[in-house]
SENU-968005 format. One record per residue (C-alpha): residue in three letters; x, y, z; chain; residue number from 1. Coordinates in steps of 0.25 Angstrom, whole numbers, plus 2048, in hexadecimal, padded with zeros to 3 digits. Example, Ala and Ser with C-alpha at 12.3 -4.5 7.8 and 13.67 -1.06 7.14 Angstrom:
residues 2
['ALA' [831 7EE 81F] 'A' 1]
['SER' [837 7FC 81D] 'A' 2]
//
This chain:
residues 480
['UNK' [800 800 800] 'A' 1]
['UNK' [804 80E 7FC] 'A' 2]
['UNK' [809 816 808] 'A' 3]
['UNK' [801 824 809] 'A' 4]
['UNK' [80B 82D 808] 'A' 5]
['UNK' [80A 83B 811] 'A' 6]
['UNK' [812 845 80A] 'A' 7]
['UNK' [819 850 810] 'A' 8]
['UNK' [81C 85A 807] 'A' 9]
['UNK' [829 865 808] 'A' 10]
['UNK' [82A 870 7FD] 'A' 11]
['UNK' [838 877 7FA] 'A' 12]
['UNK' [82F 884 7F4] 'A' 13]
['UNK' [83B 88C 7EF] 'A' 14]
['UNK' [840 881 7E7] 'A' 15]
['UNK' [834 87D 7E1] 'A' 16]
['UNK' [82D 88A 7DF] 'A' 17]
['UNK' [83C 88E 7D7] 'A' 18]
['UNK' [83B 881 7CF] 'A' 19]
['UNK' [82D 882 7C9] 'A' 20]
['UNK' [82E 891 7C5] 'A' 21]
['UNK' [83C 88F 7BD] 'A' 22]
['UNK' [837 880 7B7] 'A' 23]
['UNK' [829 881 7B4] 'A' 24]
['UNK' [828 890 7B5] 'A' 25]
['UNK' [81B 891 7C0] 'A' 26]
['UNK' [819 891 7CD] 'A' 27]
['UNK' [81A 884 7D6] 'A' 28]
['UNK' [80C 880 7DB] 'A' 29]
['UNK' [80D 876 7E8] 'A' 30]
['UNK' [800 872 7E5] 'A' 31]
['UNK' [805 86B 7DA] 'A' 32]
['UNK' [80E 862 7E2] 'A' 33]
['UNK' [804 862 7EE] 'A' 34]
['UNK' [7F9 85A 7E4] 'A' 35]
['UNK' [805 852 7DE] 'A' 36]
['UNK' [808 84D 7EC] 'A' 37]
['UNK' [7FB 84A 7F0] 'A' 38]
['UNK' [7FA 840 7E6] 'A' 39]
['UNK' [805 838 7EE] 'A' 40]
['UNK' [800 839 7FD] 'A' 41]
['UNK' [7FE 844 806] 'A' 42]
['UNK' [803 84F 80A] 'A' 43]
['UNK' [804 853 818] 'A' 44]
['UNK' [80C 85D 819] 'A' 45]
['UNK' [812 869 80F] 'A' 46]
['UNK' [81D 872 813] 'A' 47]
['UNK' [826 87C 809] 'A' 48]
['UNK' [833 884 80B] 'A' 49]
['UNK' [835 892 805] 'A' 50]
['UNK' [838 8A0 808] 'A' 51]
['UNK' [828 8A4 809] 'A' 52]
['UNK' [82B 8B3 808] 'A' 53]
['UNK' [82A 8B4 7F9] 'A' 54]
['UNK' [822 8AA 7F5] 'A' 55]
['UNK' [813 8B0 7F9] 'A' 56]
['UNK' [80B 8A8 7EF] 'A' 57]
['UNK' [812 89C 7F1] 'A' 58]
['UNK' [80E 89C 801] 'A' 59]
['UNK' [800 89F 7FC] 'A' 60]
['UNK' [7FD 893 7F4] 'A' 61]
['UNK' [807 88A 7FD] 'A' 62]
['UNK' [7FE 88D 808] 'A' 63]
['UNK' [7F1 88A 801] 'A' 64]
['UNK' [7F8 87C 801] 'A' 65]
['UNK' [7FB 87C 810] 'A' 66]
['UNK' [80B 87B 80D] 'A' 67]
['UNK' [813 87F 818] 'A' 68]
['UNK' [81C 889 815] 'A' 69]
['UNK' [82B 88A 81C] 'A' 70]
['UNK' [830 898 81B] 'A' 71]
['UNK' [83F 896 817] 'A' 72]
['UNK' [847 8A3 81A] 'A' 73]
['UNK' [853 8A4 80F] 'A' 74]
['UNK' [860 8A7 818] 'A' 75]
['UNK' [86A 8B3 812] 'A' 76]
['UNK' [872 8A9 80B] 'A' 77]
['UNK' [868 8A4 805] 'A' 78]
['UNK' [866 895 809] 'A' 79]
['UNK' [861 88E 7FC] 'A' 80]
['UNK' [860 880 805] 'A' 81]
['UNK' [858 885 811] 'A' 82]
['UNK' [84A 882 80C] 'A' 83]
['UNK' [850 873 809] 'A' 84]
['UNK' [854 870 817] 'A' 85]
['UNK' [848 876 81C] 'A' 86]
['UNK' [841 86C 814] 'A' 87]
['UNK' [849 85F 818] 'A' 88]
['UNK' [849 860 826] 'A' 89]
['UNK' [83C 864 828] 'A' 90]
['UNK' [837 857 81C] 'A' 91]
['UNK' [843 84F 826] 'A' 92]
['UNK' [83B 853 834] 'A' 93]
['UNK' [82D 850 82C] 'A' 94]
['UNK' [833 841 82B] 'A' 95]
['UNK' [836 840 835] 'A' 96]
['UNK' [82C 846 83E] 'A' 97]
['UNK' [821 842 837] 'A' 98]
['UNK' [81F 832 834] 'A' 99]
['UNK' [812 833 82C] 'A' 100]
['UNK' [818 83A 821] 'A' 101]
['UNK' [81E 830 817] 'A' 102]
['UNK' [820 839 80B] 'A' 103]
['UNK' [826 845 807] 'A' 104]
['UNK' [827 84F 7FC] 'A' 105]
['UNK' [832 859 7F9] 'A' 106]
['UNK' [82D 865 7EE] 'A' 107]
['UNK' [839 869 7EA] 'A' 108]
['UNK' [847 865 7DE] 'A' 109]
['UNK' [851 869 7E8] 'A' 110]
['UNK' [85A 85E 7E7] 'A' 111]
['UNK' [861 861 7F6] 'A' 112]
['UNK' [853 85B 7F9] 'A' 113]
['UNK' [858 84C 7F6] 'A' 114]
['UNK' [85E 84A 805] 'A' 115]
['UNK' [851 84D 80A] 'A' 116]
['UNK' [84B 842 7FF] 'A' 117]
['UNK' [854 838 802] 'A' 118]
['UNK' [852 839 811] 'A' 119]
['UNK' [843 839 811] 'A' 120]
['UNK' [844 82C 80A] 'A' 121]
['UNK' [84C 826 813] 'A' 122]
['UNK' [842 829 81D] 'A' 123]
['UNK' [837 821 815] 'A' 124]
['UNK' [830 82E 80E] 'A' 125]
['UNK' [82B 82F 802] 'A' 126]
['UNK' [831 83A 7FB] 'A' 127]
['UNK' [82B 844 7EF] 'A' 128]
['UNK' [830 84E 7E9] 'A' 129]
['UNK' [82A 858 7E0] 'A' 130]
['UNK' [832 863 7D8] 'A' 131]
['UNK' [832 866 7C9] 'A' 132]
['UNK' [83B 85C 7C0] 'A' 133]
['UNK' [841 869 7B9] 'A' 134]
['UNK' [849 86E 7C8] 'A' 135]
['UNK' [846 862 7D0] 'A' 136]
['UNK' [855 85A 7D3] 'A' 137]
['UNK' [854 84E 7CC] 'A' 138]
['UNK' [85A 845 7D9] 'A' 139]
['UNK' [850 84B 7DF] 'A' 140]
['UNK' [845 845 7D6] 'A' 141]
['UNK' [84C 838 7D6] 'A' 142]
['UNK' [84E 835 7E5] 'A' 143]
['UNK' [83F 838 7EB] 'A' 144]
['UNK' [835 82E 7EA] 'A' 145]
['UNK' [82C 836 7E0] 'A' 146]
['UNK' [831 842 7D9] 'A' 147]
['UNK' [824 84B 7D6] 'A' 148]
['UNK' [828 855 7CB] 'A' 149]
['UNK' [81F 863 7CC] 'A' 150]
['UNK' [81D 863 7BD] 'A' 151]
['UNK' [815 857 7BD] 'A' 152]
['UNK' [80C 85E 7C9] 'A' 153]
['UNK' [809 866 7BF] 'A' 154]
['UNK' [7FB 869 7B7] 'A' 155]
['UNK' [7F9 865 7A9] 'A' 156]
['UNK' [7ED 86F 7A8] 'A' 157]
['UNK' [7F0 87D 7A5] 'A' 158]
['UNK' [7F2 885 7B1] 'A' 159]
['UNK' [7E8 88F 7B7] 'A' 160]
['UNK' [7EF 89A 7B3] 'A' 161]
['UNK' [7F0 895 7A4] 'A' 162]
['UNK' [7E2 899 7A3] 'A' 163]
['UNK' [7DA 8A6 7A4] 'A' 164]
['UNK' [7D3 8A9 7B0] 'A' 165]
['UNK' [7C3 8A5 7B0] 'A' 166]
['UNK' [7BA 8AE 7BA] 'A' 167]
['UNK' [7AD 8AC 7BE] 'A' 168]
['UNK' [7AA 8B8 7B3] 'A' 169]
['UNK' [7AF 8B2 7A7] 'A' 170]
['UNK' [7AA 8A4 7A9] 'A' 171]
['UNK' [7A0 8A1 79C] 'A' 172]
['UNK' [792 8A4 79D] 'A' 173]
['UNK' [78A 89A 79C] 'A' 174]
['UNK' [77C 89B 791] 'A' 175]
['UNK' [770 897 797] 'A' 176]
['UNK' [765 892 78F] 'A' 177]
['UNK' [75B 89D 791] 'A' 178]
['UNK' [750 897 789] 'A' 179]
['UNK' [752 88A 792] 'A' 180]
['UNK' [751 894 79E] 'A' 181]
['UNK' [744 899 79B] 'A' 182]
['UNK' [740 8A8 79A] 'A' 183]
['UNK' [743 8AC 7A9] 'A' 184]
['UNK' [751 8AF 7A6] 'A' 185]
['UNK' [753 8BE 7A6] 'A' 186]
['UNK' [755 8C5 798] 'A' 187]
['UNK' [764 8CC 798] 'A' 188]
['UNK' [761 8DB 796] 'A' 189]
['UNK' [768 8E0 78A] 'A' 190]
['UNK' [775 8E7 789] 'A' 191]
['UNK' [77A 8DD 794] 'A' 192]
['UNK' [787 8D9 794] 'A' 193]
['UNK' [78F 8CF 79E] 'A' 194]
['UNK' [799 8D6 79F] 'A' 195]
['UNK' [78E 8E1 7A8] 'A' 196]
['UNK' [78D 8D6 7B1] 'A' 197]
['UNK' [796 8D5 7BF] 'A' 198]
['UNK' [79D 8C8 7BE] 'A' 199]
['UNK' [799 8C1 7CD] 'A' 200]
['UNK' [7A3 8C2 7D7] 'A' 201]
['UNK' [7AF 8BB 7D9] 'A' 202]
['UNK' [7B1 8B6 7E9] 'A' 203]
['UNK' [7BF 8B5 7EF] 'A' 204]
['UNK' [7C2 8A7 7EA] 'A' 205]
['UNK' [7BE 8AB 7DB] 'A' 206]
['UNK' [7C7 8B8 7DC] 'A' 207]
['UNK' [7D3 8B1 7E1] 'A' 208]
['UNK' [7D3 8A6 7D7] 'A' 209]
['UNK' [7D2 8AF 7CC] 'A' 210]
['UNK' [7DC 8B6 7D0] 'A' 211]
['UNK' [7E5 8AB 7D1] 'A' 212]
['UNK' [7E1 8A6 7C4] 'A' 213]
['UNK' [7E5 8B7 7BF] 'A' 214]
['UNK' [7F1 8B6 7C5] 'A' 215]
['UNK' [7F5 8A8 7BE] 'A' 216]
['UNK' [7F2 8B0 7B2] 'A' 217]
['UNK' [7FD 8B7 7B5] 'A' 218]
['UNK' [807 8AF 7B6] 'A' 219]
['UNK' [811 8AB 7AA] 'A' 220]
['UNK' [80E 8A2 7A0] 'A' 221]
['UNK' [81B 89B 7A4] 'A' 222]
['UNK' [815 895 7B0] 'A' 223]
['UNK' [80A 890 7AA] 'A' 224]
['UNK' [812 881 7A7] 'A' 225]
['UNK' [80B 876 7A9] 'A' 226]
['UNK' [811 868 7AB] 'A' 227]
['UNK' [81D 864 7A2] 'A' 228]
['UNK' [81A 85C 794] 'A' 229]
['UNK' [81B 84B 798] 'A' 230]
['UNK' [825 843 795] 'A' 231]
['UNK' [825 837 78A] 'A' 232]
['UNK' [821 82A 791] 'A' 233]
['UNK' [82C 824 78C] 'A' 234]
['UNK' [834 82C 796] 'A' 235]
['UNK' [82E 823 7A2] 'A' 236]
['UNK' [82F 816 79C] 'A' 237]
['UNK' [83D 811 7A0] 'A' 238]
['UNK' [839 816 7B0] 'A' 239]
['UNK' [82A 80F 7AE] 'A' 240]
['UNK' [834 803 7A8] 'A' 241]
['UNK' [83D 802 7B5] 'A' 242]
['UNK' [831 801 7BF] 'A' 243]
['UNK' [82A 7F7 7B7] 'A' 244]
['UNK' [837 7EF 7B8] 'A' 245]
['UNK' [838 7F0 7C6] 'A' 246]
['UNK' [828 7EC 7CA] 'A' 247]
['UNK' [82D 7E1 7C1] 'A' 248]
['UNK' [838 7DC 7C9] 'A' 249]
['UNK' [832 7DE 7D5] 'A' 250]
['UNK' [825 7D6 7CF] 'A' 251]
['UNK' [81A 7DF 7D2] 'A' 252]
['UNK' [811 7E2 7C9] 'A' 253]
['UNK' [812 7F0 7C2] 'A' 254]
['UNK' [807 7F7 7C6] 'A' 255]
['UNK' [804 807 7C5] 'A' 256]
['UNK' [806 80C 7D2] 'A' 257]
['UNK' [814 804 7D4] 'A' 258]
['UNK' [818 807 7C8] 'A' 259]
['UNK' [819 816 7CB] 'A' 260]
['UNK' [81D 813 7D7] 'A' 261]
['UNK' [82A 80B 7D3] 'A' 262]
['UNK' [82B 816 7C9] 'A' 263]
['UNK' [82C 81F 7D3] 'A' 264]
['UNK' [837 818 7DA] 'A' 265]
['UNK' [840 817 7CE] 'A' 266]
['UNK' [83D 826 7CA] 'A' 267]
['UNK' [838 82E 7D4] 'A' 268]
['UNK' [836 83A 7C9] 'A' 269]
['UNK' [82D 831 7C1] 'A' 270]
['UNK' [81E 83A 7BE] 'A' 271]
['UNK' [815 835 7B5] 'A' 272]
['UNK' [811 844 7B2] 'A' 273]
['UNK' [81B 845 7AB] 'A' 274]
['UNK' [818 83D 7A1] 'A' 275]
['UNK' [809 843 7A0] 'A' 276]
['UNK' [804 83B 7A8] 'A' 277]
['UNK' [7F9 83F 7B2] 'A' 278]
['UNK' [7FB 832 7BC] 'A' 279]
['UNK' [804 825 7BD] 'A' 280]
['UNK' [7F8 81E 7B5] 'A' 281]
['UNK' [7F7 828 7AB] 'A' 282]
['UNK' [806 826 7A8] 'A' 283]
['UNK' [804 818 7A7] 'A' 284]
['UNK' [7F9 819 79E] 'A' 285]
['UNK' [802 821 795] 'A' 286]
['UNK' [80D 818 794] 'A' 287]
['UNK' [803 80D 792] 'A' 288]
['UNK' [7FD 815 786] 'A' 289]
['UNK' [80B 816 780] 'A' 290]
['UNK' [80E 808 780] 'A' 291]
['UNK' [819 808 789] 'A' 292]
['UNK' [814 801 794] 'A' 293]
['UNK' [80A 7F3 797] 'A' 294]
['UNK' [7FD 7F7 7A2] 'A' 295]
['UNK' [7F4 7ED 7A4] 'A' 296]
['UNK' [7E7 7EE 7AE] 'A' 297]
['UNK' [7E1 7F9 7B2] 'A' 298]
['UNK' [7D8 803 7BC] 'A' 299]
['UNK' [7E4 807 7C3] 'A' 300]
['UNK' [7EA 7F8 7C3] 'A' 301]
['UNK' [7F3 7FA 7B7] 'A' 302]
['UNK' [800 7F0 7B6] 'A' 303]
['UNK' [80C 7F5 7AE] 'A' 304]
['UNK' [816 7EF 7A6] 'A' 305]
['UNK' [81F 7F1 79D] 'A' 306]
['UNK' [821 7F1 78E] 'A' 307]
['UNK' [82C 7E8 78A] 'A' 308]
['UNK' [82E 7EC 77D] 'A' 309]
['UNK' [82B 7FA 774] 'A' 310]
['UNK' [832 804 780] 'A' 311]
['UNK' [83E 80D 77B] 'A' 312]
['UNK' [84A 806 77F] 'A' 313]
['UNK' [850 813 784] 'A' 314]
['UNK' [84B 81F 78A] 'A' 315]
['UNK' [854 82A 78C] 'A' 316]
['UNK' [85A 82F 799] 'A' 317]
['UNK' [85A 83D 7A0] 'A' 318]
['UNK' [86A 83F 79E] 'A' 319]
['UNK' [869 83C 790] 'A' 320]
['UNK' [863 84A 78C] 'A' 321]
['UNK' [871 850 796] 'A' 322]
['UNK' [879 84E 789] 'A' 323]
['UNK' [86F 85A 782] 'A' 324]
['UNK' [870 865 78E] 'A' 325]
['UNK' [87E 863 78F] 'A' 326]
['UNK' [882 867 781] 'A' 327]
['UNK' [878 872 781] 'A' 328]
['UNK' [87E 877 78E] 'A' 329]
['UNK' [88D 876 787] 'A' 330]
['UNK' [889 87D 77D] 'A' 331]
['UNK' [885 888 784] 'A' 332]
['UNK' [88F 888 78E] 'A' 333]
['UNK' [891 896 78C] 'A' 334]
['UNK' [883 89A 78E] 'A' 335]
['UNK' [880 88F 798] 'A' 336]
['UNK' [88B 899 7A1] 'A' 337]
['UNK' [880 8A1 7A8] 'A' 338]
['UNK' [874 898 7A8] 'A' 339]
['UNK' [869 899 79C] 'A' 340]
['UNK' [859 897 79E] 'A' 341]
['UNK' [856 888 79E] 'A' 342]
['UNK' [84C 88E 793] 'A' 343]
['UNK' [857 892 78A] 'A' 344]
['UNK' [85F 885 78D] 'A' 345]
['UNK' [855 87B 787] 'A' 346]
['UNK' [852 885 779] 'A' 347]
['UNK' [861 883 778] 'A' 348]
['UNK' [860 874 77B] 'A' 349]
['UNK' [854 874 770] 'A' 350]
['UNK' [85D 87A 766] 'A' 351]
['UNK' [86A 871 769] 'A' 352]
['UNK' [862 863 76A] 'A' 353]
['UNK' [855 865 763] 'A' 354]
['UNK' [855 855 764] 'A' 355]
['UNK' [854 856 773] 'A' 356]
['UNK' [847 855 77D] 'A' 357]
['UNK' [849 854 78C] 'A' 358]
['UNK' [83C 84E 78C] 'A' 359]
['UNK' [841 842 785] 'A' 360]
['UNK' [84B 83E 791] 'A' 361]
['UNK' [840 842 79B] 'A' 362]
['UNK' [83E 850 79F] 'A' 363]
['UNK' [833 858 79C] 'A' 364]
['UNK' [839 865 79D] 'A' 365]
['UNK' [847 86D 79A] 'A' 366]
['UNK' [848 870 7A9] 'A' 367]
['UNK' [847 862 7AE] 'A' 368]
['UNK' [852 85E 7A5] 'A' 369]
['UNK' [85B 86A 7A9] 'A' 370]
['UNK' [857 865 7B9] 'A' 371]
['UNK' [85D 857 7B3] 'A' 372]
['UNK' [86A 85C 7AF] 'A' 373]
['UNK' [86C 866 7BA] 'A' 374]
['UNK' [86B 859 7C3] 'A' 375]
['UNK' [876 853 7B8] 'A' 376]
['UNK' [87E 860 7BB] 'A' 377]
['UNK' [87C 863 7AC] 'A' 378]
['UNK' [874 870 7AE] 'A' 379]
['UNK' [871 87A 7BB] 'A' 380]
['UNK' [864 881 7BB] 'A' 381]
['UNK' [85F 88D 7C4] 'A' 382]
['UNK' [855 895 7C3] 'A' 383]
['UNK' [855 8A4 7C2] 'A' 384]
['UNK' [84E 8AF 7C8] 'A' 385]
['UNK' [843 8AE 7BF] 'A' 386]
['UNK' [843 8A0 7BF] 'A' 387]
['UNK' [849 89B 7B3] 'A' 388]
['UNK' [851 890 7B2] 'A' 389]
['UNK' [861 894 7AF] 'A' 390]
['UNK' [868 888 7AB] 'A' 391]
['UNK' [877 887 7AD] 'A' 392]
['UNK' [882 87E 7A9] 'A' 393]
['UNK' [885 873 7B5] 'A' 394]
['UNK' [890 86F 7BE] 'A' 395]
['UNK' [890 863 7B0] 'A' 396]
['UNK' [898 870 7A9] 'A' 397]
['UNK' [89F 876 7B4] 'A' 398]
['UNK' [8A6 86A 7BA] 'A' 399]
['UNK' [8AE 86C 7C7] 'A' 400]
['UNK' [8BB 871 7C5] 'A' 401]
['UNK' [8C7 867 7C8] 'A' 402]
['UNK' [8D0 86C 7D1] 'A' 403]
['UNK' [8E0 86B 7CC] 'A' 404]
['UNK' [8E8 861 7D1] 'A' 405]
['UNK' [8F4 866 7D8] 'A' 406]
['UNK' [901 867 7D4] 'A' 407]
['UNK' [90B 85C 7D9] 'A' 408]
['UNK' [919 85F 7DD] 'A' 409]
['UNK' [922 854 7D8] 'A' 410]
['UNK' [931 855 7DE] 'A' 411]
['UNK' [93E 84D 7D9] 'A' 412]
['UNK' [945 845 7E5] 'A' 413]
['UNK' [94F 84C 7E5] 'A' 414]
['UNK' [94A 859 7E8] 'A' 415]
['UNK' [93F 853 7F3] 'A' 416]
['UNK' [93D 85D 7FE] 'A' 417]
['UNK' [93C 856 80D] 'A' 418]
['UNK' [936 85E 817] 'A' 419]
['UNK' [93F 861 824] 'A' 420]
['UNK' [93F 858 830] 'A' 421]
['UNK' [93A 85D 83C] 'A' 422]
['UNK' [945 860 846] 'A' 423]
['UNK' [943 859 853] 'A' 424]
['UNK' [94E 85A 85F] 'A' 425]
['UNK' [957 84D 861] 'A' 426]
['UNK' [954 848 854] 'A' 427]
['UNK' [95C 847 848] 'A' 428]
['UNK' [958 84E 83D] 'A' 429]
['UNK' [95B 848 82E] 'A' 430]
['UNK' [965 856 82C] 'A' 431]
['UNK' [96C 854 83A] 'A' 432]
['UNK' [97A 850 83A] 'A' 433]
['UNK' [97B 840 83F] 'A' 434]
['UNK' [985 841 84C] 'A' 435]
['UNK' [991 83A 84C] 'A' 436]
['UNK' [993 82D 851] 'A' 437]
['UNK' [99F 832 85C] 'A' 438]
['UNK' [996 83D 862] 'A' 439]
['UNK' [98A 836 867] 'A' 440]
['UNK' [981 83E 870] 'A' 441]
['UNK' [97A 83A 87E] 'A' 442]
['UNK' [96F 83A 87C] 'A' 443]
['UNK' [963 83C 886] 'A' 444]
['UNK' [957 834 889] 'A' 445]
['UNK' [94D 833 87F] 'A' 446]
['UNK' [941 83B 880] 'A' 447]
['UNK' [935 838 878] 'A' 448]
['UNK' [93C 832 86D] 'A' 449]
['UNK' [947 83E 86C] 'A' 450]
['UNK' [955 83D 872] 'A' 451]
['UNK' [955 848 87C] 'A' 452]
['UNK' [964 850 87D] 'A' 453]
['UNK' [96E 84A 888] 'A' 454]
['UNK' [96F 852 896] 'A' 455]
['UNK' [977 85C 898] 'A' 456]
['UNK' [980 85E 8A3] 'A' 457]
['UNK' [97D 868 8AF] 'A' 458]
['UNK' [987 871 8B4] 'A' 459]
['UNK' [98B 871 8C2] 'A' 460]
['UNK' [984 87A 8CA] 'A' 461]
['UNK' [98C 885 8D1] 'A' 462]
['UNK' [98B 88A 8DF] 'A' 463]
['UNK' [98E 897 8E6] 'A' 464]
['UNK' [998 898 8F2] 'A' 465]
['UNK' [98D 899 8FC] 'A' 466]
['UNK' [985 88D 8F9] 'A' 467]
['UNK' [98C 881 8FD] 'A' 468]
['UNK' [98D 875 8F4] 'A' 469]
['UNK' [983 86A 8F6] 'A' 470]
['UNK' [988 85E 8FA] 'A' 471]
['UNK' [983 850 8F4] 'A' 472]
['UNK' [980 845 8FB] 'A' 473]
['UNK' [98C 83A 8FA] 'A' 474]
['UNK' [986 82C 8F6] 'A' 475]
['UNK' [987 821 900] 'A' 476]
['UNK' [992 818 8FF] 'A' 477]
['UNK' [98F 80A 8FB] 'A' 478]
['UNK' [98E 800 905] 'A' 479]
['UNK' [996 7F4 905] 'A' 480]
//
């Protein structure tokens, strides 16, 4: 049986909010990913980190949510981690405090966040993460349990601002049959016009979604993006492959929600939205239409297997297409000096290689392959000030330099330099003189090792003519 999974959820704002405005050019919306994780258990608590003080319509809808928010206060040097280690311990303490919470899920594509990944598993927690695939780390996406991206949140349906605004006043009138009503209807005096007529009056919920829907109007045409274009089904074929390998060797029998499942485990970045698909069944309806696969039953209890014969016998890799943005990137070294718009990097892809599609090895967008090879080292990309991706060449093109060797100082024999002995008293030194043999010393007792110099002999003492001489006691004579 499925463990019901309750779900708490921590949201680095700054870095998600930064990473949808330069990728898919619009605001991030938490309820996107609040709807995509209900889907997956429930949520019991929702916390976010950012410096509230110039984020006013951020709070506003945050609080709609009931998203507690954490006022992170920037330090004067400017501490580009302190949101993330608010977030870790406090998702640390959560775990440990708080038994009934089996599952958490980090918004965020700050790949600092892996420690805090890996130890949540080691805890036995279900681990999501949800971030866009275009700035998301791709170790990130590859060592949680589910990687959630936000472009596959997204509606497929224009959005509201995409279409004019529709007050009660303009909604179409509506002829009535007059000869059905009868002859008690009123007769419209001549010269009326509607326009004479005062449209009824709007109450406060009216007003403000109006003016919401005015002020979407507003908004640039940029932000209006909706999901990226799906990928060819062909594309999910050799991970689709692997996990029916493995419920093979196992000996289970394939069925729809262990397949996603084990899919899952072998690619936590695995979404069936990015193939179009609106649900898991959905996708397998689509590669059953295509041929590519064998499903057999039905209401739900669909049995999968594979095709033996008429699948591609290769499928390319994402570091195949790394060849193509490297001798773009050379070529335009010069250029590449200062950082161009990502933008104007893929036209001059385009016109180099017009034979190459990023789609073809699995990205939907130009800015999730630039987030691939930054993660190769290939590219770096930042946003600017207004938000746009500047691309620059990678530590790939700017290698370490390699310190010199230093020099070696090779002396003949002859000319070898010994260092001078230390001089210690009563030992012989290798430039003392040898002492002849005739002249031997006496020699004193040795001390510690060392020959100490023989005594010296004392002086008899003198005395003065008023002091008399002391005598010494004779010694006894022998006795026979």
């Amino acid at each position: 049986m499925e463990k019901h999974l309750k779900i708490a959820v921590f949201i680095d704002f700054d870095n998600i909010e930064i990473g949808v405005k330069s990728t898919l050019q619009r605001e991030f919306d938490v309820s996107n990913v609040l709807e995509g994780l209900k889907e997956r258990g429930e949520i019991v608590t929702k916390i976010a980190y950012a410096n509230w003080g110039k984020l006013e319509n951020s709070t506003r809808q945050l609080s709609e949510y009931a998203v507690q928010m954490v006022q992170r206060d920037p330090s004067p040097r400017g501490d580009k981690n302190g949101a993330d280690i608010n977030l870790a311990l406090d998702a640390l303490e959560m775990a440990f405090t708080h038994d009934h919470i089996n599952a958490f899920a980090i918004i965020s594509g700050d790949s600092d966040f892996i420690a805090l990944v890996n130890k949540l598993k080691q805890y036995d927690k279900t681990v999501f993460v949800v971030g866009g695939k275009a700035f998301t780390s791709t170790i990130l996406q590859k060592n949680c349990h589910e990687f959630i991206s936000y472009e596959s949140l997204l509606d497929d349906r224009p959005s509201r601002a995409s279409t004019p605004p529709r007050h009660q006043h303009d909604r179409p009138a509506i002829q009535p049959n007059l000869a059905a009503l009868g002859s008690d209807i009123p007769t419209v005096p001549e010269g009326f016009k509607p326009e004479d007529v005062r449209p009824p009056r709007h109450d406060r919920r009216d007003r403000d979604r109006d003016r919401d829907r005015d002020r979407g109007d507003r908004q640039p045409q940029q932000q209006q993006k909706n999901r990226p274009p799906a990928l060819d089904l062909i594309q999910a074929m050799p991970l689709v492959e692997r996990a029916l390998q493995v419920l093979e060797r196992r000996e289970v029998r394939p069925q729809l929600g262990l397949l996603k499942s084990t899919m899952l485990q072998l690619d936590s970045s695995f979404s069936e939205r990015a193939y179009g698909a609106g649900s898991f069944t959905d996708f397998i309806d689509k590669l059953k239409k295509a041929d590519l696969i064998l499903v057999t039953g039905g209401e739900g209890r669909y049995m999968i297997q594979r095709r033996r014969t008429g699948l591609p016998e290769k499928t390319v890799k994402p570091e195949e297409a790394l060849p193509y943005l490297r001798d773009v990137l050379e070529n335009h070294r010069l250029e590449m000096e200062d950082g161009v718009p990502a933008d104007e990097l893929a036209a001059w892809v385009k016109e180099e290689s017009p034979a190459f599609d990023w789609k073809t090895f699995g990205f939907q967008e130009f800015s999730e392959f630039l987030n691939y090879a930054q993660d190769k080292t290939v590219v770096r990309v930042n946003p600017d000030e207004t938000n746009t991706l500047i691309v620059h060449l990678g530590a790939e093109f700017h290698p370490p330099a390699v310190p010199e060797p230093e020099p070696l100082i090779l002396l003949d024999e002859e000319e070898e330099v010994e260092e001078p002995q230390p001089v210690v008293p009563g030992q012989p030194t290798a430039g003392s003189p040898r002492p002849k043999k005739g002249a031997r010393k006496v020699a004193g007792p040795e001390v510690n090792g060392n020959v100490a110099p023989a005594p010296r002999k004392r002086a008899p003492r003198k005395t003065t003519g008023s002091a008399a001489p002391r005598k010494r006691k004779s010694a006894a004579p022998p006795v026979d």
